[in-house]
C-alpha positions as CSV (number, residue, x, y, z in Angstrom):
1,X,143.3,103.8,111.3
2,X,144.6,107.3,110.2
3,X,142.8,110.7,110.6
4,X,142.4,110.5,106.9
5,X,141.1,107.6,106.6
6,X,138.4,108.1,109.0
7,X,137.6,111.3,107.7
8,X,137.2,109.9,104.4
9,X,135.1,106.6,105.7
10,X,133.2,109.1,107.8
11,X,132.3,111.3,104.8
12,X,130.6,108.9,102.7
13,X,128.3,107.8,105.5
14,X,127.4,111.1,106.4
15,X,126.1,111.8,102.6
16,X,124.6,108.2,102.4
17,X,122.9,108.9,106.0
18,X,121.6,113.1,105.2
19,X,120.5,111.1,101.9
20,X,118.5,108.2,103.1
21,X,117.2,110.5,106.3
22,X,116.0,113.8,103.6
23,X,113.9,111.0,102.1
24,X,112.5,109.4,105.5
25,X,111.4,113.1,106.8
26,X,109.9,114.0,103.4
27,X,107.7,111.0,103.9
28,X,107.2,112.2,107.6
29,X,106.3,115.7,106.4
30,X,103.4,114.4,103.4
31,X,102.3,112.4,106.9
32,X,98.1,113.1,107.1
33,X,98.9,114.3,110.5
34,X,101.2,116.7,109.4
35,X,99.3,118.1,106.5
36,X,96.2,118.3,109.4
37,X,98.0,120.1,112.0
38,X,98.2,123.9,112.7
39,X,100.7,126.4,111.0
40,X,102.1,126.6,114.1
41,X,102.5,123.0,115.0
42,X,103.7,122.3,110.9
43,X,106.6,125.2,111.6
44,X,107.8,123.0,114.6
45,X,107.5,119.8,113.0
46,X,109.8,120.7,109.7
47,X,112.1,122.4,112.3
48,X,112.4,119.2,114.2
49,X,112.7,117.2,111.3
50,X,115.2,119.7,109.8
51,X,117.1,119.7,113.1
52,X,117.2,116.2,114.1
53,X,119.9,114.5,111.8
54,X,122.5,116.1,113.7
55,X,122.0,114.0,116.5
56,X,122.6,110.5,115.4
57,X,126.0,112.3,113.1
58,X,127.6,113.6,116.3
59,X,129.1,111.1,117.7
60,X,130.2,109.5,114.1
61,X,131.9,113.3,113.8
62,X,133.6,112.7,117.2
63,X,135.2,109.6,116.0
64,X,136.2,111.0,112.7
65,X,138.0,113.5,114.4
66,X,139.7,112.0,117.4
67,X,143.7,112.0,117.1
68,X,146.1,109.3,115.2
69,X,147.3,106.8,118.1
70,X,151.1,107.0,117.9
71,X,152.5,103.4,116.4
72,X,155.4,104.0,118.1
């Protein structure tokens, strides 16, 4: 598979993903626990929650990017 194609693979499940995970922390963030906690604690939580996609994208990223094998 081509750079290209991987790219372009890799960029519609990144918007699928940031879309499906803005509604899960949404939920997370209305949570009763959430809306009970300190300013404090509530400032670290939407950080977390703001923060944390990244993780599980990384390594998709990594594949998008790795170099074309040569078919030669």
């Amino acid at each position: 598979m081509t750079r290209r194609t991987r790219k372009l693979i890799g960029a519609f499940v990144i918007v699928i993903f940031v879309v499906v995970y803005a509604l899960v922390a949404m939920a997370l963030a209305q949570a009763q626990f959430v809306q009970q906690a300190s300013g404090l604690a509530q400032g670290f939580i939407y950080a977390g929650l703001g923060l944390c996609w990244i993780l599980p994208i990384m390594p998709l990223i990594g594949w998008m990017e790795r170099p074309d094998q040569d078919a030669a």
